[in-house]
Residue frames as qw, qx, qy, qz and C-alpha x, y, z in Angstrom:
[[0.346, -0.473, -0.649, 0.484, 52.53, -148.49, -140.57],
 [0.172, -0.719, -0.230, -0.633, 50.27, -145.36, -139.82],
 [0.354, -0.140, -0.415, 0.826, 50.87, -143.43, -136.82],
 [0.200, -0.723, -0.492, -0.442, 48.13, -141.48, -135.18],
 [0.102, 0.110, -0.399, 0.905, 48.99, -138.27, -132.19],
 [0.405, -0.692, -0.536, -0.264, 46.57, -137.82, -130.01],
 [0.013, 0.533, -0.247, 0.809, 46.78, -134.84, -127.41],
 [0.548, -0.505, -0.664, 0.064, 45.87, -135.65, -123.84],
 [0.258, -0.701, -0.068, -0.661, 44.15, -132.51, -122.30],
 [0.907, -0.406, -0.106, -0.022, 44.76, -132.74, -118.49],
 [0.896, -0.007, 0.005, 0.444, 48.17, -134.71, -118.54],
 [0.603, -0.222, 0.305, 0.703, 51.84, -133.67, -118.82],
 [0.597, 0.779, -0.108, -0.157, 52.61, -132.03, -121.98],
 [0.040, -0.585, 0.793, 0.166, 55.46, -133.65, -122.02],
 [0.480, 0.076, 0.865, -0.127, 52.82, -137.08, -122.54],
 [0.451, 0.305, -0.214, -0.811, 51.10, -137.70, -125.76],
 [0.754, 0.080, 0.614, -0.221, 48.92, -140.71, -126.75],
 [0.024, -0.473, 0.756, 0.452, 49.98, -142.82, -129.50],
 [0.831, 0.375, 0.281, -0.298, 47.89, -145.16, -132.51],
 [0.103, 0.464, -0.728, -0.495, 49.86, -147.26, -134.59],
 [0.782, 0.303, 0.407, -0.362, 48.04, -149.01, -136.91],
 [0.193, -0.360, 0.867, 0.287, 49.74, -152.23, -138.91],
 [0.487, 0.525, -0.501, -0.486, 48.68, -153.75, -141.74],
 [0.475, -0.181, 0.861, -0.034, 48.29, -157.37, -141.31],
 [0.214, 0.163, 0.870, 0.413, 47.08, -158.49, -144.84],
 [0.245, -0.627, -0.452, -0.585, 42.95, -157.28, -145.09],
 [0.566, -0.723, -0.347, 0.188, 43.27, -156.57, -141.18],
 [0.159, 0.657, -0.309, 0.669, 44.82, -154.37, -139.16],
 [0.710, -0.412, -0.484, 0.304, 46.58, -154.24, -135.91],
 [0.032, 0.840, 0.005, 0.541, 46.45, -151.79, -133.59],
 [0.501, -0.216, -0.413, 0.729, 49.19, -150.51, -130.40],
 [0.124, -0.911, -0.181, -0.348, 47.76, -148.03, -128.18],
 [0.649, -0.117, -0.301, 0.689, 50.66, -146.54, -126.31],
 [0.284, -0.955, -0.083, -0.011, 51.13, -143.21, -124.20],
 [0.780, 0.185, -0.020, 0.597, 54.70, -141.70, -125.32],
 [0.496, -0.472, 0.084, 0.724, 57.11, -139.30, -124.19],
 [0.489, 0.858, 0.127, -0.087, 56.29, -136.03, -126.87],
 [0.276, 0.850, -0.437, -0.101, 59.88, -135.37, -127.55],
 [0.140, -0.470, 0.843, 0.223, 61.60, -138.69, -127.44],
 [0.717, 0.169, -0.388, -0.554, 58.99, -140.38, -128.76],
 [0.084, 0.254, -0.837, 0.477, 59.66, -142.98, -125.76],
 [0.641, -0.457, -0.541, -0.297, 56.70, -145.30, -124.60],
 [0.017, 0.484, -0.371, 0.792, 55.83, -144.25, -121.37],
 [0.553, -0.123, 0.772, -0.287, 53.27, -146.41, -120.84],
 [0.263, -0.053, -0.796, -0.542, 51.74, -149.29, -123.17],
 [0.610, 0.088, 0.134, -0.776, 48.02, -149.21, -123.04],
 [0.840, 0.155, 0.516, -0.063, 46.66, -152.60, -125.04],
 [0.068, 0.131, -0.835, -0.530, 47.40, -154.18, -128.78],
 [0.605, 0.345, 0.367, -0.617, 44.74, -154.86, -130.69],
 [0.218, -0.297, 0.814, 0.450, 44.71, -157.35, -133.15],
 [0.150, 0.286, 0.812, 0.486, 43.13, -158.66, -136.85],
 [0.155, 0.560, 0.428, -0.693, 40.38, -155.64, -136.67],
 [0.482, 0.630, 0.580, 0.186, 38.29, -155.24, -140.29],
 [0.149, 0.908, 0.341, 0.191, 37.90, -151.46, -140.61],
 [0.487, 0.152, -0.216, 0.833, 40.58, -149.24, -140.42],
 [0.150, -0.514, 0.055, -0.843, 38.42, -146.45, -139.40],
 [0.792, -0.571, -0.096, -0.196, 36.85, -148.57, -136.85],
 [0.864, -0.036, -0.309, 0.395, 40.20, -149.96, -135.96],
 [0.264, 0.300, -0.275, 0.874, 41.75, -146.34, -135.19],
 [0.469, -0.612, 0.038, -0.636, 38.23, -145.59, -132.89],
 [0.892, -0.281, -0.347, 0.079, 38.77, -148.71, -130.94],
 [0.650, 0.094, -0.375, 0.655, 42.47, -147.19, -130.00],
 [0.186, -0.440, -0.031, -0.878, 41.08, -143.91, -129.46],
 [0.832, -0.407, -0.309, -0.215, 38.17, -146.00, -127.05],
 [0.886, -0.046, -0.361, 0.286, 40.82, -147.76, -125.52],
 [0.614, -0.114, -0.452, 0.637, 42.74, -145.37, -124.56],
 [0.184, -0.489, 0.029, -0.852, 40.44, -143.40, -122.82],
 [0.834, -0.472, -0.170, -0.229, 38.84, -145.66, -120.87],
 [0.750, 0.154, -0.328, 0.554, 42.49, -146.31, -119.89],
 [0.290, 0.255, -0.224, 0.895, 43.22, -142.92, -118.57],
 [0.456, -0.547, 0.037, -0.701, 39.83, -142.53, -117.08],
 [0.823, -0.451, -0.344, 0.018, 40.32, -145.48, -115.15],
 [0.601, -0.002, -0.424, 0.677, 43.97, -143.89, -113.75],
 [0.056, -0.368, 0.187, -0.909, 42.24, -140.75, -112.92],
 [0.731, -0.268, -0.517, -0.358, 38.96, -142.60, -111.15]]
């Protein structure tokens, strides 16, 4: 499993957006989650993405994802 931080300008600092990207055989699944920065605590869970070709595309989708997420809570 790969594990991707992502700083969310704005927010908390106590909030930090989260990419984990799994391995599923030639695919990859991806959890976009918003976690707690020092317990490392899901704060909220954003989407799952699933069987996605390209790892590098697979980590922009989360990256996508959750932004359009957070612009829709600020909206």
């Amino acid at each position: 499993m790969e594990e991707h931080l992502i700083e969310l300008k704005g927010l908390s600092p106590f909030l930090i957006g989260r990419i984990q990207l799994s391995p599923a055989g030639e695919l990859f699944n991806v959890e976009v989650d918003i976690i707690q920065s020092e317990s490392g605590k899901i704060f909220n869970h954003v989407t799952i993405l699933y069987n996605e070709p390209d790892k590098k595309e697979a980590i922009n989708l989360g990256v996508h994802h959750l932004q359009k997420y957070l612009n829709s809570k600020v909206h």
